[in-house]
N, C-alpha and C positions, 0 to 999 in steps of 0.2 A: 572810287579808287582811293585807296588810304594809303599815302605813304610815309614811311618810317625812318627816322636820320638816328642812327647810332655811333656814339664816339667812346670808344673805350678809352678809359682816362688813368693816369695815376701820378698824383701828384704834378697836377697841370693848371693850379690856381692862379697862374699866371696867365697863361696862355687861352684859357679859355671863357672869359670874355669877348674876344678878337673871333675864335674862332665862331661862338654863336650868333653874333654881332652879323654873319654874315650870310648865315642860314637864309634860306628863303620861306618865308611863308607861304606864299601861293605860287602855283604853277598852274599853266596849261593842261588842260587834262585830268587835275587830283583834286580829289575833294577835301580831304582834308590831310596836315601835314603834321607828324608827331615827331618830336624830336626827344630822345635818350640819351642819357649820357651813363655809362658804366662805370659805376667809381672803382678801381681794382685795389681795394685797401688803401685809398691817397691818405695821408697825417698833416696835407696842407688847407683841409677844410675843401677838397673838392667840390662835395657835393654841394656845399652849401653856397660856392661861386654860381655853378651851374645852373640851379636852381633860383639865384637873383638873375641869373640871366637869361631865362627865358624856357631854359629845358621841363619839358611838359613834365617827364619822370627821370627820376636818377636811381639807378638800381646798381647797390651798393656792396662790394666783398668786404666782408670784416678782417681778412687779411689780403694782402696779396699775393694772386694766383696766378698771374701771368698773361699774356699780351690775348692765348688762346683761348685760355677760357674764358677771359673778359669778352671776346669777340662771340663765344658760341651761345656763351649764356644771354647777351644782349639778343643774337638774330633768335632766341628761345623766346625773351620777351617781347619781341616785336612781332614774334607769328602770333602769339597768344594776342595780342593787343587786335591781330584784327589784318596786320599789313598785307598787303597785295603789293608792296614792293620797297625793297629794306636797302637801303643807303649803307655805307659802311666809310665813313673817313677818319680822319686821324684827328689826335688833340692838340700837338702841337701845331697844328696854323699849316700846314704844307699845303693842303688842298684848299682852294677858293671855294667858299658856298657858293659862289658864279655861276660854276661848272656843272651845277648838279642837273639843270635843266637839259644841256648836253648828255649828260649822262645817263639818261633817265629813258631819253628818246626812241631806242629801239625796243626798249623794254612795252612802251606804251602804245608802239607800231605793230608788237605783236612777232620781232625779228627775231630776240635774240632770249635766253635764260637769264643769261650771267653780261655783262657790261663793265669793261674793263678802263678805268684813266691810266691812257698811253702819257706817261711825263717826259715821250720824248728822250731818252736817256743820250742820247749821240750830239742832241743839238742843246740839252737843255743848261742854261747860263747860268741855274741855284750848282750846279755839278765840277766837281773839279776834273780833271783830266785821267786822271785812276778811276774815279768812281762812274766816271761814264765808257770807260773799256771793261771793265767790271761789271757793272750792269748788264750791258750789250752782251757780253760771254755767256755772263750766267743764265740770261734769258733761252739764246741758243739752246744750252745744255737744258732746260727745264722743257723747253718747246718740244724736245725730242721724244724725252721719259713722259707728258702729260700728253702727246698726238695734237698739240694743238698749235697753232700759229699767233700767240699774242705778244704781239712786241716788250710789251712790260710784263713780265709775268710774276714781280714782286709788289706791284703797283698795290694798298691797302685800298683806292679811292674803288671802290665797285658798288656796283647794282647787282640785287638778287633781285627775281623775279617770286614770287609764291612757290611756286612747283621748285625753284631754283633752293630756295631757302629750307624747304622742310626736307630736304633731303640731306644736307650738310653735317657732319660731324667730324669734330676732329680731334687728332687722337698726340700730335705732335703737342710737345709742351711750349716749342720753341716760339713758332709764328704759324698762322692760319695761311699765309699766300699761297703757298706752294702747295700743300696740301687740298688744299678747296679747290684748286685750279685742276689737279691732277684725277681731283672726284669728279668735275664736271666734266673734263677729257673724255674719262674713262668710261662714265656715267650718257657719253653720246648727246650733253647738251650742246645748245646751241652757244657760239662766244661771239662776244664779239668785242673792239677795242674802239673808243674814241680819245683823239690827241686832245690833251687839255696839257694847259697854262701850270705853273707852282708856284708858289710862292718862297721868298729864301727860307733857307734854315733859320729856326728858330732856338736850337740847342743840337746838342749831338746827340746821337741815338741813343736808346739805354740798352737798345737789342741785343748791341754788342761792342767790343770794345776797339774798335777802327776795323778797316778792311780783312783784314786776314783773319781776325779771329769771325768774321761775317760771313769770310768765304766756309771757313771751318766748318761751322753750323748748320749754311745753307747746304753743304754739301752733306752733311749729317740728316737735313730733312730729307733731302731727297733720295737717298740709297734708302732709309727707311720708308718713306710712302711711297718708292717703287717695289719693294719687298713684302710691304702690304695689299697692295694692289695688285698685284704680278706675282705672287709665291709660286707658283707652278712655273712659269718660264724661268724667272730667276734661278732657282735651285737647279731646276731641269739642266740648264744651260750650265753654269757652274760645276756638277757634278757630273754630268759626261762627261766635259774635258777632261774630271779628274779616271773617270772612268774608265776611257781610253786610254790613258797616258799606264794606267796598271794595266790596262789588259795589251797594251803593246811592251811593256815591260816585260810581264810572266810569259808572252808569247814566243819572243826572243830567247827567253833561257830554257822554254822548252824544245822550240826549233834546234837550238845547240845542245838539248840535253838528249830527245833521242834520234837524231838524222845525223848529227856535225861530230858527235863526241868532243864535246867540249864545253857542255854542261858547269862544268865544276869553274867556269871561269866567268862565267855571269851567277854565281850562288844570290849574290847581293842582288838581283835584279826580283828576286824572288820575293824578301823582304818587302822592299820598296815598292814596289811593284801590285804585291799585298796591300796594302797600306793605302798606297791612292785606290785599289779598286775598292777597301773597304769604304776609305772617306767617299767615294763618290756613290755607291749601293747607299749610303746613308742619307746623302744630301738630295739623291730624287726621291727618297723616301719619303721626306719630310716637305719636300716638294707638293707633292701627296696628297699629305698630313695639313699642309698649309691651305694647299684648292680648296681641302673638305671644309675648315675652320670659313676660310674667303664666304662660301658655299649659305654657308652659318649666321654670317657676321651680316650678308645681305636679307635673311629672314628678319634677321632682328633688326635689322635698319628697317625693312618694311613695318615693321611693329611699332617701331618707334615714330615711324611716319605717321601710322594712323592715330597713334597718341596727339602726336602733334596737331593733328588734324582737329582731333577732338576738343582742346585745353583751352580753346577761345576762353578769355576773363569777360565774363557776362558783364560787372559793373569796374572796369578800368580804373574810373575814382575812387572807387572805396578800397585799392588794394594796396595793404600794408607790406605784403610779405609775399615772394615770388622765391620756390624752390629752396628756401629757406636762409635767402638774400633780403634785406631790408629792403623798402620799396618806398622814395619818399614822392611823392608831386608837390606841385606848387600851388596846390590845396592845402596842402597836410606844411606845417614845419618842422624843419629837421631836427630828429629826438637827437 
């Protein structure tokens, strides 16, 4: 059993010391433990923190690319490396390496895919009074759109399983949570949540720039990873309302145009009326259009799978260069 600890990083030479500091090397159950650090284009010498501290590989953006792709490209390098079960925590210090043993547990019971750290949003004392009615809301609303019951469903601290991991991709630029949660929903994995501990804040988010622009966002991923996951319902839904509303329109001006004589006093119902029944003939269209694409995009996620399958790195230490990412270990020094 080889488990994999990925922290996507940028600009966290501070911070992460503390955070590796508290990594666990052995567990119960795992043979051996690798630990990644993702540098997303940091200019503060990341890697090179990372790397006096312990992290086995740091696998490096020459620019920065964002929260997502740091996160997809790391669980890319941790399936290749071997893992049978991919860690995912943050760099600035929120999550305790403590917890990982917790977190790890159902995965290794054979219960669950995906292992979620509940932070507690209602009760937890790092949270101010907004951010934990805030969180609590948002969770609701995302529970509904992913079919799932996870109390935190922004929570970064989780457990992939293998089969959990090489299924993932994500297409959102913003942030992975919401999206990956909504794959495993859909996707009919197994979830599951344990309450862990946090640690305070160590700086303010870069995610976003206070609450409202976070709710902005989050609410931007989520109408789009329901729209991609759901084309056919969404449109369907959306355009028969518009549908009906034109064909109760044109219906009405034709009932008064040949029984009532009085046609000529809804003319405008005719327009309009028009107009939504074309917008909605449009929007199941592409409803459709969207299934076939969905239809599509799951072949090629199977393709992708078995690639994935295939890419094990035969000799892990001698690898310089991963998808045309720098790839340093604490073998090698950083060029």
């Amino acid at each position: 059993m080889k488990l994999a600890i990925q922290i996507p990083a940028y600009n966290e030479a501070e911070h992460l010391p503390a955070v590796l500091a508290e990594l666990p090397r052995q567990l119960p159950g795992v043979e051996e433990i690798i630990i990644l650090v993702v540098d997303d284009g940091s200019t503060d010498g990341t890697s090179r923190v990372a790397l006096e501290h312990s992290a086995d590989y740091v696998l490096q953006h020459r620019e920065n690319r964002g929260l997502s792709k740091a996160f997809i490209d790391g669980i890319q390098f941790c399936l290749a490396l071997g893992a049978d079960i991919i860690i995912n925590t943050d760099a600035d210090n929120q999550y305790p390496g403590s917890q990982i043993e917790k977190l790890i547990e159902p995965l290794l019971q054979g219960r669950a895919d995906l292992v979620i750290g509940d932070r507690q949003t209602l009760e937890n004392k790092h949270f101010s009074p907004l951010k934990r009615a805030m969180e609590h809301l948002g969770s609701r609303v995302i529970r509904r759109v992913s079919n799932t019951d996870v109390p935190d469903t922004v929570s970064g601290f989780r457990a992939f399983s293998r089969y959990a991991a090489l299924r993932l991709q994500v297409y959102n630029p913003y942030s992975y949570t919401l999206e990956t949660l909504i794959q495993a929903g859909k996707g009919l994995m197994k979830i599951e949540s344990v309450p862990i501990e946090t640690n305070p804040a160590t700086r303010t988010s870069r995610l976003h720039k206070g609450m409202f622009n976070f709710i902005w966002k989050q609410a931007g991923a989520i109408i789009r990873s329901y729209v991609l996951y759901q084309p056919l319902r969404t449109f369907l839904s959306i355009g028969g309302v518009l549908f009906l509303i034109g064909a109760a329109l044109l219906g009405r001006f034709l009932i008064y145009y040949l029984f009532l004589d009085g046609g000529s006093r809804f003319i405008q119902s005719v327009s309009i009326g028009g107009t939504f029944l074309v917008a909605g003939i449009t929007l199941i269209m592409f409803g459709f259009l969207g299934d076939a694409i969905r239809a599509n995009r799951q072949i090629s996620e199977e393709n992708m799978i078995a690639l994935r399958v295939n890419s094990t790195i035969s000799d892990p230490a001698k690898i310089s260069e991963f998808r045309g990412h720098p790839v340093f270990t604490r073998h090698n020094p950083v060029r």
